[in-house]
Structures are given as structure tokens and as C-alpha cells.
C-alpha positions in Angstrom: -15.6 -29.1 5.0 -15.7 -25.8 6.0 -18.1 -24.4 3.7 -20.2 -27.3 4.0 -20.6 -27.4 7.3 -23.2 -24.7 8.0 -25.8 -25.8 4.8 -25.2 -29.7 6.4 -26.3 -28.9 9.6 -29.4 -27.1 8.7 -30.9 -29.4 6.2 -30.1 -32.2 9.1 -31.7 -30.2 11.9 -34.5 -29.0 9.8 -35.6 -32.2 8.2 -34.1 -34.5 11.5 -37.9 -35.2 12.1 -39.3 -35.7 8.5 -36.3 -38.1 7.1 -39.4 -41.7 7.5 -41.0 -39.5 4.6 -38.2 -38.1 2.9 -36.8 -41.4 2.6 -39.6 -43.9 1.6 -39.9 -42.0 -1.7 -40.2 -44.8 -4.7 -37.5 -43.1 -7.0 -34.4 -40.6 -6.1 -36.4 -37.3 -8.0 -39.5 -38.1 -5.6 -37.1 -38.4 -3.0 -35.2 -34.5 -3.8 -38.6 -33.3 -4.8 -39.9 -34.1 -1.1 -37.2 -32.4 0.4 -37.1 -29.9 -1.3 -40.5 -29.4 -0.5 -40.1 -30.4 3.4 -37.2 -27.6 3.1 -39.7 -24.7 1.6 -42.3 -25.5 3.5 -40.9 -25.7 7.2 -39.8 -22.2 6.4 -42.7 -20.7 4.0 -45.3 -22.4 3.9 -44.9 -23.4 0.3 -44.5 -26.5 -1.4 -43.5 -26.6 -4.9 -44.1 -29.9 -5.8 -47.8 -31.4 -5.6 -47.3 -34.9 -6.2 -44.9 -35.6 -3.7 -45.8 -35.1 0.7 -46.7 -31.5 1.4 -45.1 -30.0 4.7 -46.5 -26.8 6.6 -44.7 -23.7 8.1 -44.1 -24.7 11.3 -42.2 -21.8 13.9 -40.8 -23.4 16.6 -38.7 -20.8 18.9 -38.2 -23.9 21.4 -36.3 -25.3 18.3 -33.2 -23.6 18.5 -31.8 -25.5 21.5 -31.4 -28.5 19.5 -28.5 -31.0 19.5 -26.8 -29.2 16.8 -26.5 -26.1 18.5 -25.3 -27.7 21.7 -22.9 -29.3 20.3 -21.9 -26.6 18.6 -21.7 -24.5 21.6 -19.6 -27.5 23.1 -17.1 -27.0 20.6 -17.0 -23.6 20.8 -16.1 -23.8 24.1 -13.6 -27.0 23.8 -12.0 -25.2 21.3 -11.0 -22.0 22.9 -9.9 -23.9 25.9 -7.4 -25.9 23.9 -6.3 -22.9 22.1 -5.7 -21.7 25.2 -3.3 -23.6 26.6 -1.7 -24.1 22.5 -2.9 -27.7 22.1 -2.9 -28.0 17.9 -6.8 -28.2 16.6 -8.3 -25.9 18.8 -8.9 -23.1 16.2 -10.3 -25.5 13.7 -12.6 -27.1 16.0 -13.9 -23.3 17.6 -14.1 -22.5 14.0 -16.1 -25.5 12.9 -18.5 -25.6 15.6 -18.8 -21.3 15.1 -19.4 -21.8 11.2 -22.3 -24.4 12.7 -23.9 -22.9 15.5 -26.3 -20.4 13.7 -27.4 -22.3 10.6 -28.3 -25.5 13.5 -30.6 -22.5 15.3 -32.0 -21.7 12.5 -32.8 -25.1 11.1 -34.5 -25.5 14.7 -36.3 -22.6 14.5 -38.3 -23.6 11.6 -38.1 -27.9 12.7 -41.4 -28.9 14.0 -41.7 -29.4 17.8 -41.7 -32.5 19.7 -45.4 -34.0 20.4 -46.6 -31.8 23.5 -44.0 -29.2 23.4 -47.0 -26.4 23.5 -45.3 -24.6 20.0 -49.2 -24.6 18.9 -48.7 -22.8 15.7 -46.4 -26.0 14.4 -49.3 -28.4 15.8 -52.2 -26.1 13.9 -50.8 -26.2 10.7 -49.9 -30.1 11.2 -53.5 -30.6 12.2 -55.6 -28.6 9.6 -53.6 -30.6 7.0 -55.7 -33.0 4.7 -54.4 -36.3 4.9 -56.2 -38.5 2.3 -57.5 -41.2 3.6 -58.3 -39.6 7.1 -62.8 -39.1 7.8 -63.8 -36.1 9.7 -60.1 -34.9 10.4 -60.3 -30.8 12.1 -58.8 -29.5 14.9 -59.5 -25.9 16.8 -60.7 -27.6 20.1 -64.2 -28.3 19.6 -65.0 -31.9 19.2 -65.0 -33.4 15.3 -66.9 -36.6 14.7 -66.1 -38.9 11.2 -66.1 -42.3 10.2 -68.2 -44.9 8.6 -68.3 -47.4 11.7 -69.0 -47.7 15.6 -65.4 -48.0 16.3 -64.0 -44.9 17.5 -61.3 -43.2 19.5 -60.8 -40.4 21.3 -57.5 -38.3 21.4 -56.8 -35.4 23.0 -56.3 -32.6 19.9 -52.4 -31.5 20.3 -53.6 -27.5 19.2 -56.4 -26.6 22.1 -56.6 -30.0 24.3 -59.8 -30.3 22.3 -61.0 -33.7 21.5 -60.8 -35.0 18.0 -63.2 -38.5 17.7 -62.9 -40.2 14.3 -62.9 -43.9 12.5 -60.2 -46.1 13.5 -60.5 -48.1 10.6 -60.6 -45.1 8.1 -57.4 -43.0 9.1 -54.2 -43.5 7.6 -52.0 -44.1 10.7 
């Protein structure tokens, strides 16, 4: 456990938002591939499989308060208090939550940001992706028209508050 627990805690904070995709993969190799690419990608910006989902480098510096590290922080603190006063697990839970507390920030440091959290670097490269399936898709805060009908939306684009106006119909949602 204790070797285990830093390498645990990353994957789960880095991937936390990507597990829908990671885990409607049709056969256990899809479903390592894709993490392994969610894993390289968050942090690089490379994916080494192609014919699984593709993931971009995302930086997110708002990511490393993240539930991991608070807990982890909690524990740190619990645990030196019941050392303190010579209650028995103190030690191993301070030295759980220590082993813990740097790979959760750095899993949050690469984790893409919630939906309006203003990391716009995370919502570039999510937006200049190619989806297949999606008409017309761009971002950069200018206004991007697609689609094949009259029946259109209009969303505000999450990089520049530009405003991205496409086919309902013809997007993958």
C-alpha cells in the first residue's frame, strides 16, 4: 500500500474526468490503450495509440487543489495531531497521506479544468480537436458557421467567449 499509494492517486486525479471514455472501450486492450493515451496526452500532448480516443495537453495550475490533495493535507494534519498526543496510527496515516499529497497535485496539474474555470489553454486544445462527426467545429473567438440544415445553435465558445454556431443534427453530442 504504501508504494502504491502515490502512482493510485495520480492516475485517479488525472483521469477522474475522462473515466465515461476510458471505460466504454469494447475490449480491455482498447480500454489500457485509451488510458494510456489519456495518461500521455494530459501531460505531453501525445497519444500513442490512433485508433483509440485521442486526449490533448491540458495545464491546469487551478488543478492542484483537488480532492486528493485536500484530503491528503487533511491527513497530514490528522496524523500529526494524533501522534501527538501517542494515539497508535497516526504515523501511518501522516505517512500515507505525505506519500499522496504530491503525485494528487500533480495529477491535478495536468487534469483538465472544470467547464468555465478560465484555464484557457485546457479549453483551446479541447476545442481545436477534430471530433468526427462534428460540421464547422473552430474555436479562437470569431464566429464559425457549419451544418447542412436550418437548425442551429448558438453557444458561447469556452476559449475567447466567442460564439461557435453549427448543425444540431450533425454534431456528435
Amino acid at each position: 500500500m504504501n508504494k502504491l499509494i502515490g502512482p493510485a492517486v495520480f492516475l485517479a486525479q488525472l483521469t477522474s474526468k475522462d473515466q465515461g471514455v476510458i471505460g466504454n472501450q469494447p475490449t480491455t486492450g482498447a480500454t489500457v490503450k485509451t488510458l494510456i493515451n489519456d495518461v500521455t496526452g494530459r501531460i505531453t500532448g501525445i497519444n500513442i495509440f490512433s485508433d483509440v480516443p485521442k486526449f490533448g495537453q491540458t495545464v491546469n495550475p487551478a488543478g492542484i487543489i483537488n480532492p486528493y490533495s485536500t484530503v491528503a493535507v487533511g491527513g497530514i494534519i490528522v496524523g500529526s495531531i494524533l501522534r501527538k498526543f501517542g494515539i497508535r496510527g497516526g504515523a501511518q496515516i501522516r505517512g500515507l497521506s505525505a506519500r499522496a499529497l504530491v503525485p494528487a497535485m500533480v495529477g491535478g496539474f495536468f487534469d483538465p479544468p472544470e467547464a468555465g474555470s478560465g484555464s484557457t489553454r485546457a479549453a483551446q486544445a479541447q476545442a481545436n480537436e477534430w471530433h468526427p462527426g462534428n460540421i464547422g467545429y473552430s474555436s479562437g473567438g470569431g464566429t464559425s458557421y457549419g451544418g447542412v440544415t436550418n437548425r442551429s445553435y448558438s453557444m458561447m465558445a469556452a476559449t475567447a467567449g466567442g460564439n461557435v454556431t453549427g448543425d444540431i443534427s450533425a454534431r456528435s453530442m
